[in-house]
N, C-alpha and C positions, 0 to 999 in steps of 0.2 A: 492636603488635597492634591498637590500638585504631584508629591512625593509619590504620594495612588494611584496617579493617572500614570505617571513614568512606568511603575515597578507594572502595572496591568500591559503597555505599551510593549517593555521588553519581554515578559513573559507571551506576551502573543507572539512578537516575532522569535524567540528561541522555539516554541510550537512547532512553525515551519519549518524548523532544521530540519536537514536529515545527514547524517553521516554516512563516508562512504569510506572504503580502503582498499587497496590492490593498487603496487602500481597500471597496470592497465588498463583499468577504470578509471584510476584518477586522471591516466593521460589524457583519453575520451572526452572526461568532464570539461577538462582545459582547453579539449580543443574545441568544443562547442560553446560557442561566445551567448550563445540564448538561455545558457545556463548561467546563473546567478551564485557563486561562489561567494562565501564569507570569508574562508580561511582553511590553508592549506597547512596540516601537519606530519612533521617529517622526524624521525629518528636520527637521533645527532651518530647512532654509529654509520645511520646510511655513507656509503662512498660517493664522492659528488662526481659521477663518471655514468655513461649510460643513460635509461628513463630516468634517474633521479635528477639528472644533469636538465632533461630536456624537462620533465617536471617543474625544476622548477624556471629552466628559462621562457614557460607558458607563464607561470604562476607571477613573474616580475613584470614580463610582456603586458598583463589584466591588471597589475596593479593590488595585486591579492598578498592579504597579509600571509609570510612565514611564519609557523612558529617549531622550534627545534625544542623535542623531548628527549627526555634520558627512553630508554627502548620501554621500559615497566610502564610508564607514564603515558605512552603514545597505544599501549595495548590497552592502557582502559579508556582511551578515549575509542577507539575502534571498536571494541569489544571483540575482538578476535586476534589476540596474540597468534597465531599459526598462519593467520592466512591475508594479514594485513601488509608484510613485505616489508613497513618501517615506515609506513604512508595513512595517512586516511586526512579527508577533503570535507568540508562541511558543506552543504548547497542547502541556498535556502529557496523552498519549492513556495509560489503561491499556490499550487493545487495540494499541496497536502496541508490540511487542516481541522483541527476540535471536530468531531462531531455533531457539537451543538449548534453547529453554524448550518446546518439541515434545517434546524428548525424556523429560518429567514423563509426560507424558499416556500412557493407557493403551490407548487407540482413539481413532481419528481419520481424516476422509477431507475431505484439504486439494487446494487448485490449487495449481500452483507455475508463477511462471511465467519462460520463459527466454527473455528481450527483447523484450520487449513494449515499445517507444516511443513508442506514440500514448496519450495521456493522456486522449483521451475511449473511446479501448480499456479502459484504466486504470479508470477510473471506473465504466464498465458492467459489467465482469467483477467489483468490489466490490459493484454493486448486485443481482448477479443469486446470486453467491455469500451475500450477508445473508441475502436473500429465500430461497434453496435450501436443500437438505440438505447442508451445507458446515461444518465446521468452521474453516476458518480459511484465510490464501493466506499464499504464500511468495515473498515481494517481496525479490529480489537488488538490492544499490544500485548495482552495478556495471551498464553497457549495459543500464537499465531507465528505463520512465519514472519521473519520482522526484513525489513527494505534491505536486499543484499545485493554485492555483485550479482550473482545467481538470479536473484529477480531482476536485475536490468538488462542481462542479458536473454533471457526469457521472454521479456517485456516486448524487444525487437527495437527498442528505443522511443516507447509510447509511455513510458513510467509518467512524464511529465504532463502529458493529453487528456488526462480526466482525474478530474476530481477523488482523492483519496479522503476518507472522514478516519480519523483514527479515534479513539474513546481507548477503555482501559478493558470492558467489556460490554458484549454486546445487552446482557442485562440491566447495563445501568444505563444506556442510552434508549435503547427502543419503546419503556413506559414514557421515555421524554417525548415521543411522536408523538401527537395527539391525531385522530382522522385519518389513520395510517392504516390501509390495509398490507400486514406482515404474511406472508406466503411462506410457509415452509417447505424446501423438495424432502418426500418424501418416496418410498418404496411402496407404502403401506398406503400412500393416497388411491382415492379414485378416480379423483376430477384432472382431465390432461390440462395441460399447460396451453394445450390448443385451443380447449374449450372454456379457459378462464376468462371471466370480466374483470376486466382491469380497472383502474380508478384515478383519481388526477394523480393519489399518493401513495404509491407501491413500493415495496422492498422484498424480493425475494434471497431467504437465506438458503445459502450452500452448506452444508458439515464437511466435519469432517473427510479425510480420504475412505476410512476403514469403518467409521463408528457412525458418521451421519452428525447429524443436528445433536445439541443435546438437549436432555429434557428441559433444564432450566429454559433454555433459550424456546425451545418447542411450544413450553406453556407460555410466551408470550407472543405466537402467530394466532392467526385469524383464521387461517383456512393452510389446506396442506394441497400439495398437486404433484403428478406424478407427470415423468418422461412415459410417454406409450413405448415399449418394446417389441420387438419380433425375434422369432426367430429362439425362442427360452434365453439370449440375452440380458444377462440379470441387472447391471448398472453397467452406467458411461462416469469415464472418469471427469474429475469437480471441473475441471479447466474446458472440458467440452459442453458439460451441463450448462457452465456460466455463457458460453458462446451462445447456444440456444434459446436461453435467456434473454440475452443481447442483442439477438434480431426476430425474436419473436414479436409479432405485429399488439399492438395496443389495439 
């Protein structure tokens, strides 16, 4: 029993990881002490001269473990041999978390979004969702973009400000809501977004850039609603849409 309670304990907190790489992000992370660092990984060909120098005279400064990989080794920890520099950082986020941890809450009006791939999309729709009346976004790891420099810089420095729900996909999470009303944006709706009744438990999904919602996900909304346009203006792009979203009145 004890041995269950442990292994659930560490699998929650590996959950919140999230992995980061570049030197120039990692130096950021270092230097923001309200970020919560597990461990810092470094490429044993790095030269100890330069950002790696001052990397990791942060990283001793916080008391953060090193750990030195052969270069192959520190590329699958990053997931990005090209663009990782010889670096990548683990932080552990309490705002990113299971998506099942939604189903605590009592009220709530989340994004969710289903394939979103441009990571300065990513990043903007976090920044406009902190800023908005939002509780929180639902990031599938599946056909999403996944937490990058790209997104943090995007972000404006609000990654950490609101609640991330990640799952695997958005299908296997949303028949988990029970009482939910799910919103689809749609082209094809009628009802504005102006004119919607909102409810204690709301999610409205964003699609894709190009393709929209897909139908799997589609058949599990409630209702669909459209942005009003002027002007034969045919769509606004997702990172705007979620903005709108986000300070649109309850």
């Amino acid at each position: 029993m004890q041995d269950s309670q442990q292994y659930k304990e560490k699998k929650a907190f590996f959950e919140k990881m999230i992995t980061l790489y570049g030197r120039n992000v990692v130096l950021e992370v270092l230097q923001d002490t309200t970020v919560e660092v597990h461990k810092l990984h470094l490429a044993k060909s790095n030269k100890p001269d330069g950002s790696i120098k001052k990397i990791m005279t942060l990283a001793q400064t916080r008391n953060i473990e090193i750990v030195h990989h052969e270069k192959n080794a520190l590329s699958r920890i990053s997931k990005n041999a090209k663009q990782d520099q010889g670096v990548a950082i683990d932080i552990y986020s309490k705002s990113y978390q299971h998506a099942r941890e939604i189903q605590k809450l009592q009220t709530f009006k989340l994004i969710a979004l289903d394939g979103i791939h441009n990571p300065q999309n990513l990043g903007m729709i976090i920044r406009s969702c902190a800023a908005g009346n939002v509780d929180g976004i639902i990031l599938p790891k599946k056909n999403s973009a996944k937490i990058s420099p790209l997104v943090i810089k995007a972000s404006a420095g609000t990654l950490f400000k609101i609640p991330l729900y990640f799952c695997d996909t958005l299908e296997e999470i949303l028949p988990q809501l029970p009482n939910t009303q799910v919103y689809a944006l749609s082209l094809d709706a009628t009802e504005s977004i102006y004119d919607a009744k909102t409810s204690a438990r709301d999610i409205f999904v964003l699609g894709n850039e190009s393709e929209g919602i897909s139908k799997e996900v589609a058949s599990l909304c409630n209702k669909e609603l459209i942005i009003p346009m002027n002007r034969d203006v045919e769509s606004l792009n997702v990172a705007v849409t979620a903005a709108l979203i986000a300070f649109m009145r309850s």
